[in-house]
C-alpha positions in Angstrom: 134.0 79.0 132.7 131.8 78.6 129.9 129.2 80.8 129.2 125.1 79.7 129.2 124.8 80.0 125.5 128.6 77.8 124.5 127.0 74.6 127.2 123.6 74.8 125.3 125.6 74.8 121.9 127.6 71.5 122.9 124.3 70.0 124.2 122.4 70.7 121.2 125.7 69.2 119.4 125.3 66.0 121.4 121.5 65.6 120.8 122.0 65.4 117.3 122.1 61.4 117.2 118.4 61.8 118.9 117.2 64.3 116.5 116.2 61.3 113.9 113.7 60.7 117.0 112.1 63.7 117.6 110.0 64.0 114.4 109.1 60.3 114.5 107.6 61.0 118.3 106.0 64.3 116.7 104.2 62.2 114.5 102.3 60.6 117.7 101.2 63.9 118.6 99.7 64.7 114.7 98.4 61.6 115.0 96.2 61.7 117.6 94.7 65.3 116.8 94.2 64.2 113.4 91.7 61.0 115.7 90.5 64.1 117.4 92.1 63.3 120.6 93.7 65.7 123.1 97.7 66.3 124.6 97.7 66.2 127.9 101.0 67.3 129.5 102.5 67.8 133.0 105.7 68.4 134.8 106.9 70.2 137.6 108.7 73.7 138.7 110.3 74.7 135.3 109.4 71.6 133.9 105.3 72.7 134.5 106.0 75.7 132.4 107.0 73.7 129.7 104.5 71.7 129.8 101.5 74.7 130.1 103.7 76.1 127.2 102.9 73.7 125.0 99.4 73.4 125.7 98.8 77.3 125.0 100.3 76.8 121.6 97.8 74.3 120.9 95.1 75.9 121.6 96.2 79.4 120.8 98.4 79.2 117.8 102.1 78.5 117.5 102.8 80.4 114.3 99.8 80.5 112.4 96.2 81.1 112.7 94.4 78.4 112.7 91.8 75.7 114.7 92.3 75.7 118.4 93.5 72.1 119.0 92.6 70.0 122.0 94.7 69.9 124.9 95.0 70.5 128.6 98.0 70.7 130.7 97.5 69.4 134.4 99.6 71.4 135.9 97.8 74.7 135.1 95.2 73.9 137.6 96.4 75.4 141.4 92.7 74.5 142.8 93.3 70.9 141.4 96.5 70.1 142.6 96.1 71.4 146.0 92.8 69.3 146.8 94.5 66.5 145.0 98.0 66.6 146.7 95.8 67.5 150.8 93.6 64.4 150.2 95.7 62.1 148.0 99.5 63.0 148.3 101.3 64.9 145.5 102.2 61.9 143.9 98.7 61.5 142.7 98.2 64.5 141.4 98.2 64.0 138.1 97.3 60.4 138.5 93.8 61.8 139.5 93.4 64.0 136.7 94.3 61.2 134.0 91.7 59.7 135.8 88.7 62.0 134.8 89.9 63.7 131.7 91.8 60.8 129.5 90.4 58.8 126.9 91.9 56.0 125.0 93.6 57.6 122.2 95.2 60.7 123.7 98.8 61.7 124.2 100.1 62.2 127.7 103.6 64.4 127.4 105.7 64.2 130.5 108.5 67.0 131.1 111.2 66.3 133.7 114.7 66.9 134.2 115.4 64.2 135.9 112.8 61.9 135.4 112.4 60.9 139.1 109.3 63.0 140.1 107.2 59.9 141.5 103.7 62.0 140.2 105.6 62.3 136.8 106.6 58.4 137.0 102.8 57.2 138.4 101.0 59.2 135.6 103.2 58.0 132.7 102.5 54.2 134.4 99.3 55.0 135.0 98.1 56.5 131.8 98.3 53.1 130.2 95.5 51.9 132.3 93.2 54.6 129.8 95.0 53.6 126.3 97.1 56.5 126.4 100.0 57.1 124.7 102.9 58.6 126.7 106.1 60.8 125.7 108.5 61.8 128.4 110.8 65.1 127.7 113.4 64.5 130.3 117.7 65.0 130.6 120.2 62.8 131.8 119.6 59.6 131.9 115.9 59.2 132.0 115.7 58.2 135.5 112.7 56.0 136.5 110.0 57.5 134.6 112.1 56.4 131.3 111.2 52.7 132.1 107.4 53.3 131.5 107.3 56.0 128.9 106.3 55.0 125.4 108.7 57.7 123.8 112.1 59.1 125.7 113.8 62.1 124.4 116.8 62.4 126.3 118.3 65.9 126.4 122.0 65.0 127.4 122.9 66.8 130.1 123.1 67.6 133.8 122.1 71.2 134.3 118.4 71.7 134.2 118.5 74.8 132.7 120.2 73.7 129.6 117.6 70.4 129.6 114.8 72.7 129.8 115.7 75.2 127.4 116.5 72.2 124.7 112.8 71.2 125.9 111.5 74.2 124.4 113.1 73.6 121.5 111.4 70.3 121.4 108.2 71.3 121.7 108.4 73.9 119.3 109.7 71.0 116.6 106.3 69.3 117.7 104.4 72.8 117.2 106.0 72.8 113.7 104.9 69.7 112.7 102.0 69.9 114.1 101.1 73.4 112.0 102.9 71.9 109.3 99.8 69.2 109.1 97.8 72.1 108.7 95.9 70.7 111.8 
């Protein structure tokens, strides 16, 4: 049986033809703060923490001090979601919140494993409807919400753990950049 640490080794090994992609989709992010637009991220379970994650980073710091950077994660919000999901079903949920807080220039990024979470698949379709851009962080093979993302990373793998643990690494390449443009 292999251990935790050898299967995220051999994924990391196998993501190496889509690390030519990450920095490119990086760039989308730098892009859009340099306009003075927000990230706006989501997901679900694990998947939400990722997402929060990288929203604190923004507007804390990642590794240096510097200006707090605009960004909001949907997910973060338990009195949101709940009145959203009672009245309009929790496949709106974020659908709703693109609704009031996007504007035409930001950056929506999407975490999920499996990329079948229909309010992860209606906000990435929906979010065009504002002018936003859209990334999806997701594993295997993209499921549905790859077919109306802007930017896919795939994370090669089955086991969500291992997908969400390359995901941090991910979003710590964006952070990098991101600090790296002295933002």
């Amino acid at each position: 049986m292999k251990t935790p640490i050898t299967e995220l080794i051999e994924v990391l090994i196998q993501m190496l033809p889509e690390d030519e992609y990450i920095d490119p989709v990086g760039k989308v992010l730098v892009d859009a703060l340099k306009r003075g637009n927000a990230i706006i991220t989501c997901g679900n379970g694990g998947s939400a923490t990722d997402a929060s994650h990288l929203v604190e980073e923004l507007t804390g710091k990642y590794k240096k001090v510097r200006r707090p950077l605009p960004g909001f994660c949907m997910n973060s919000d338990a009195a949101a979601i709940t009145c959203i999901a009672n009245d309009f079903g929790f496949e709106n949920v974020f659908v709703r919140q693109l609704a009031a807080l996007a504007k035409p220039g930001d950056v929506l990024v999407a975490f999920s494993t499996s990329g079948n979470s229909p309010n992860i698949i209606n906000a990435l379709a929906d979010a065009h409807r504002y002018k936003v851009s859209t990334v999806l962080l997701t594993g295997r093979d993209g499921g549905n919400a790859a077919k109306v993302a802007d930017h896919v990373i795939y994370v090669p793998s089955d086991n969500t753990a291992r997908i969400q643990e390359a995901h941090t690494l991910i979003l710590h390449n964006f952070l990098e950049q991101i600090e790296h443009e002295s933002l």
